[in-house]
C-alpha positions, 0 to 999 in steps of 0.5 A: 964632829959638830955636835954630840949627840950619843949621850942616851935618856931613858925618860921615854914619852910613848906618844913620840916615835923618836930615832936614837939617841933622841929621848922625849919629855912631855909637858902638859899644854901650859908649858913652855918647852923652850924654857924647861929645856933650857932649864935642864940642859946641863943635867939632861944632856944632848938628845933630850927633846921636850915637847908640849901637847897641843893641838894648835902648836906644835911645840918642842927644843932639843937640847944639843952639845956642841964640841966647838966654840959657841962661836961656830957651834951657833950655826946649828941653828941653820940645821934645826931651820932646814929640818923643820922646814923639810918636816913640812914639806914632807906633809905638804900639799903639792906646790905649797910654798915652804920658804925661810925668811932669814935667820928664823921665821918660817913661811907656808905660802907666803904666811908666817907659821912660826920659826926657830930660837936658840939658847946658849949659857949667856956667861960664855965667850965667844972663843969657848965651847958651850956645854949646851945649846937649845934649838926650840921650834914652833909651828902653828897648826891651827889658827885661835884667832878667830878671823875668817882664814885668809884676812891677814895673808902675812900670818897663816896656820898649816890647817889653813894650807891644806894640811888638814891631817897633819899632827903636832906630834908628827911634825916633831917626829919629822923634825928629829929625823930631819934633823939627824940627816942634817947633822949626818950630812954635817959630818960628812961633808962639812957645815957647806951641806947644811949651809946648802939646804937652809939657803935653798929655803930662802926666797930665790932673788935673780943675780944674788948668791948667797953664803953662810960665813964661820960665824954664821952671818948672812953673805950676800954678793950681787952679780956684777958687784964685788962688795959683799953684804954681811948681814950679822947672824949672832945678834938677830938670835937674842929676839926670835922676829916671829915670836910673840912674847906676849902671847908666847907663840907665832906673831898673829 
């Protein structure tokens, strides 16, 4: 079992249609809820889902308890990418674009949405197993920048691509039962099922198979070549490429 998430909450938000065993805590829209579950974690447990109320963001991390080392248990990462990403596509326009540039950005027709962290305690060796991690997700709904849609094709927001009644709250109620598919599908048949839908996301390159190692870097083999690429996973997850620190949301 790759992830324990059987621990129950009964800290309910009503806004938040959540499958068992989540438990939803909302922050008001000044906070950070990537922050705040890293905070609680250890007391909270798995399940705990926060989640920020706001219309242009929509804003949450979950909390999770792996049972492996942090070295493997990272890869759960590539399961809250995959959910979100088919959290999208399930209100998607018809041939929207829904693509995953790796490990963490996520892309709607080509412009940057937003994507995923991971948090993990920053004492542990790599051969231990973590008592939590954080998976955070952030997508943005609506565009505050204030330019005229379309001007910088490199950044986009979902009200821009046709996702005009989508809200922030159904996205994470989306992300949460995707996100239980994936680890169901983790259970059953192995991290290869969860490697499969995160790499059916990436930009399609002609003569390029692509895989998922232990430890969660990037395989890269190219037809006719025997060398294979490796492209380090663990490192690119200490600074989100998306994210902007100084505004505490999607690159704009």
């Amino acid at each position: 079992m790759p992830l324990e998430m059987a621990r129950p909450q009964t800290r309910l938000a009503p806004e938040l249609a959540l499958p068992p065993p989540f438990s939803a805590i909302r922050l008001r829209e000044v906070g950070d809820a990537f922050a705040h579950a890293v905070t609680i974690a250890p007391e909270k447990g798995a399940g705990t889902l926060v989640y920020v109320g706001r219309f242009d963001l929509a804003e949450f991390a979950l909390v999770l308890e792996p049972d492996e080392p942090l070295l493997s248990a990272r890869r759960v990462f590539y399961a809250g990418m995959a959910a979100l990403a088919e959290a999208l596509a399930a209100h998607a326009q018809p041939d929207t674009s829904i693509t995953i540039d790796w490990p963490d950005s996520l892309l709607v027709n080509q412009g940057l949405v937003g994507g995923g962290r991971l948090a993990w305690p920053r004492d542990l060796e790599e051969g231990q197993t973590p008592e939590w991690l954080v998976f955070g997700g952030m997508v943005r709904t609506v565009s505050m920048s204030g330019l005229e849609p379309g001007l910088n094709p490199l950044v986009t927001a979902l009200e821009e691509e046709g996702f005009t009644d989508v809200m922030s709250s159904q996205l994470v109620e989306s992300f949460a039962r995707n996100f239980m598919r994936a680890i169901d599908s983790w259970q059953e048949s192995g991290f290869s099922a969860v490697a499969k839908n995160y790499i059916e996301r990436m930009p399609r390159e002609q003569g390029v198979r692509r895989d998922i190692d232990e430890n969660g870097d990037l395989m890269i083999r190219r037809m006719g070549k025997v060398e294979v690429t490796r492209q380090k996973f663990a490192p690119r997850l200490v600074q989100a490429a998306w994210f902007d620190p100084a505004t505490r949301g999607p690159r704009a």
